[in-house]
C-alpha positions in Angstrom: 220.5 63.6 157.7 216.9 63.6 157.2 214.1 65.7 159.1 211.4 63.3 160.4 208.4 64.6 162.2 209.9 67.7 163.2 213.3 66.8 163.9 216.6 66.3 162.3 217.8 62.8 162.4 221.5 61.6 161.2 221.5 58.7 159.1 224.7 56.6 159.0 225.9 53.4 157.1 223.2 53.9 154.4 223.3 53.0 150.8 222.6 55.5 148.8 219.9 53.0 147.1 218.0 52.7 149.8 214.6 53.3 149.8 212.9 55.8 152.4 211.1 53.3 153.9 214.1 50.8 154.5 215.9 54.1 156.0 212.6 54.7 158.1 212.2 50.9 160.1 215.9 49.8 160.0 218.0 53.1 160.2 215.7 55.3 162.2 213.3 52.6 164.6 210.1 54.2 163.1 207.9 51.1 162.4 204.8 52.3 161.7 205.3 52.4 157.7 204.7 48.9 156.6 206.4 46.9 154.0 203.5 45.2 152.4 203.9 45.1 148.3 207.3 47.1 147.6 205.8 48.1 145.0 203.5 50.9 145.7 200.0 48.7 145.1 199.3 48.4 148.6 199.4 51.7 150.8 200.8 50.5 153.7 204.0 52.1 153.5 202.5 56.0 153.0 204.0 59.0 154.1 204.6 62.7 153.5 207.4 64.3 152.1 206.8 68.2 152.0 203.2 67.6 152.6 202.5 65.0 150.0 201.6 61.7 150.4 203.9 59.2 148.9 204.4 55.4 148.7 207.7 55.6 151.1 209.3 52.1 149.4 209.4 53.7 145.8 211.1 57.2 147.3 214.9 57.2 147.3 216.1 58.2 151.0 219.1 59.9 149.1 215.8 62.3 147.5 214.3 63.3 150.4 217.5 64.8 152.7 216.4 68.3 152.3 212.8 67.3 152.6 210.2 67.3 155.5 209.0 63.7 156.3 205.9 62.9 157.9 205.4 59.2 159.5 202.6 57.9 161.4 204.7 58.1 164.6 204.4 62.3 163.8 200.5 62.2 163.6 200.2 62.0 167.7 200.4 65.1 170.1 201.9 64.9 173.4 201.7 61.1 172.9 198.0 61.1 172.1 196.7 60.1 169.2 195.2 62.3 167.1 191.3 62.6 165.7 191.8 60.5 162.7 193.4 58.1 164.8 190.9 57.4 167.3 187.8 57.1 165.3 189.5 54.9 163.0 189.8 52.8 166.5 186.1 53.5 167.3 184.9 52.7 164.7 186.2 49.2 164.0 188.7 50.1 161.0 191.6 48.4 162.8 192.1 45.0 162.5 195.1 42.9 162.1 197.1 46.6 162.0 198.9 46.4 159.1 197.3 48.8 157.1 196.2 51.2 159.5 198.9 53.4 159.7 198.8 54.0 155.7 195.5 54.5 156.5 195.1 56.9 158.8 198.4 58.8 156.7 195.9 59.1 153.6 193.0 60.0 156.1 195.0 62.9 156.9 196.4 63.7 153.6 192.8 63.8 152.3 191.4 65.9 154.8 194.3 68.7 155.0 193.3 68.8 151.5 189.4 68.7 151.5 188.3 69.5 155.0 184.8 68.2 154.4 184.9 65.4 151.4 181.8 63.5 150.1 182.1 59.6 150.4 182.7 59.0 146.8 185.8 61.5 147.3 187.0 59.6 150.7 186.7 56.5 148.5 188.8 57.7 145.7 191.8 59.3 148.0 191.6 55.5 149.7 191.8 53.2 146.5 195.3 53.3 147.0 195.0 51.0 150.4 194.5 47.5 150.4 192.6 46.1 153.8 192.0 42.3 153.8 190.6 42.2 157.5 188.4 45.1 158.0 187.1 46.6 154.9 186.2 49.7 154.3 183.3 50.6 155.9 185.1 51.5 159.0 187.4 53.5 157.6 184.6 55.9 155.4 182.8 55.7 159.0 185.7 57.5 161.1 186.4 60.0 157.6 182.9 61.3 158.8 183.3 61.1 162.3 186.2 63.6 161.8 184.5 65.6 159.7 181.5 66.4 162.4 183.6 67.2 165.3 186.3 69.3 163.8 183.3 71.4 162.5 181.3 71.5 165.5 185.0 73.0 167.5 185.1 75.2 164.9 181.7 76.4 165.7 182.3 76.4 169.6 185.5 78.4 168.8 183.1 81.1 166.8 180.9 81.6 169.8 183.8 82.8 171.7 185.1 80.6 174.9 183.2 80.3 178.5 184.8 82.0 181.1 184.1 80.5 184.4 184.6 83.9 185.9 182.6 84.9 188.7 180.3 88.3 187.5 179.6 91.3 189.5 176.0 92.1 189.6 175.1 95.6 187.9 173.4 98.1 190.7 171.1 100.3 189.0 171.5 104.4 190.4 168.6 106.1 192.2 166.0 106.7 190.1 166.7 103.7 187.9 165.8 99.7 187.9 162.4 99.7 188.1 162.2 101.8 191.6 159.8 105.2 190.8 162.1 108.2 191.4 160.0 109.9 193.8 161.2 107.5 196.2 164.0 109.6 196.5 163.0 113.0 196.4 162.8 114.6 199.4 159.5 114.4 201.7 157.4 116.9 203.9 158.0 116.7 207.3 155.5 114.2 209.5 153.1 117.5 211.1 153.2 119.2 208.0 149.4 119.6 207.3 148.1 119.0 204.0 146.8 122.1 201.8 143.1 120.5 201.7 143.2 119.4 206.2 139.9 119.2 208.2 140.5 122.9 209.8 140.6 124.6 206.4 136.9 126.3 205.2 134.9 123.5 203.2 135.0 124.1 199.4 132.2 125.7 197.5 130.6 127.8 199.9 129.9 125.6 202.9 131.4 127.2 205.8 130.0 124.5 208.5 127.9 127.7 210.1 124.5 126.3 210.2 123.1 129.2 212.5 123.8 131.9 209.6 121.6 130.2 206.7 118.1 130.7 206.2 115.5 128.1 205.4 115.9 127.6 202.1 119.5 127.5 202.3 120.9 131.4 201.6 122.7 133.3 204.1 120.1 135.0 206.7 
């Protein structure tokens, strides 16, 4: 019995010399390790066992029964491939296809590992994988690409999500939002007269009899 990508698969009429990757393509149907070198040179055959990358042809299947194994088949979600996956298509890495499922395994070794790695480090964790088609450039290309939008959807997740809610708009109470508060305070009626009105005595004196003042202006 092994546990591959999350499940438990039974494993019957197997040698107990055979390797991992034999046990993966012939017992189990999961292709995508490749059986390029048998030796461990070439990469093409890489997988995880508990998290670690290994060369799956130099692993014992009989070693890794109470192990988690991690193939290329496990790397997609709901059938879709994942990040690393996608911009190692975009970006021209895949070529013949032989490699670039050990590829894209160390791709995501390295960056579980080192979420942001420098291009001498990306080169380092990929020495391990021999491309005769496509080269390399590709490959250090997609690293990158990965790099940029996992952080920017980390920052979007920071910011806190949208919400396409509609929003109710704040009414401001009297007195409030700009509107002067003697607007509501309450008014004089419409004939009230006002203290200073035309039938009151003019201020200063002047009581508007012009028959009661002398010439030079005093009271007669």
């Amino acid at each position: 019995m092994l546990r591959v990508n999350g499940a438990d698969r039974p494993v019957t009429d197997a040698w107990i010399g055979e390797s991992l990757l034999y046990v993966l393509r012939e017992r189990l149907g999961l292709a995508g390790a490749k059986d390029g070198c048998s030796q461990g040179e070439c990469g093409a055959c890489n997988v995880q066992v508990d998290g670690r990358l290994v060369a799956s042809c130099l692993v014992p299947a009989v070693t890794s029964a109470n192990s988690e194994v991690r193939t290329v088949e496990g790397l997609a979600t709901d059938g879709r491939p994942s990040d690393v996956q996608r911009a190692l298509a975009r970006r021209g890495a895949v070529q013949c296809g032989f490699c670039v499922p050990g590829m894209a395994m160390t791709v995501h070794n390295l960056l579980e590992g080192n979420p942001a790695p420098t291009e001498l480090e990306a080169r380092q964790a990929l020495c391990g994988n021999l491309c005769r088609c496509s080269g390399y450039r590709g490959v250090l290309e997609a690293v990158q690409e990965v790099v940029a939008e996992r952080e920017a959807h980390a920052d979007d997740a920071q910011a806190g999500p949208e919400t396409d809610e509609p929003r109710i708009p704040h009414q401001a109470g009297p007195g409030a939002g700009g509107v002067n508060p003697s607007a509501f305070e309450p008014q004089p009626p419409p004939d009230a007269r006002d203290a200073t009105g035309p039938h009151d005595p003019p201020p200063y004196g002047d009581h508007g009899d012009h028959d009661n003042h002398g010439q030079d202006g005093g009271h007669a």
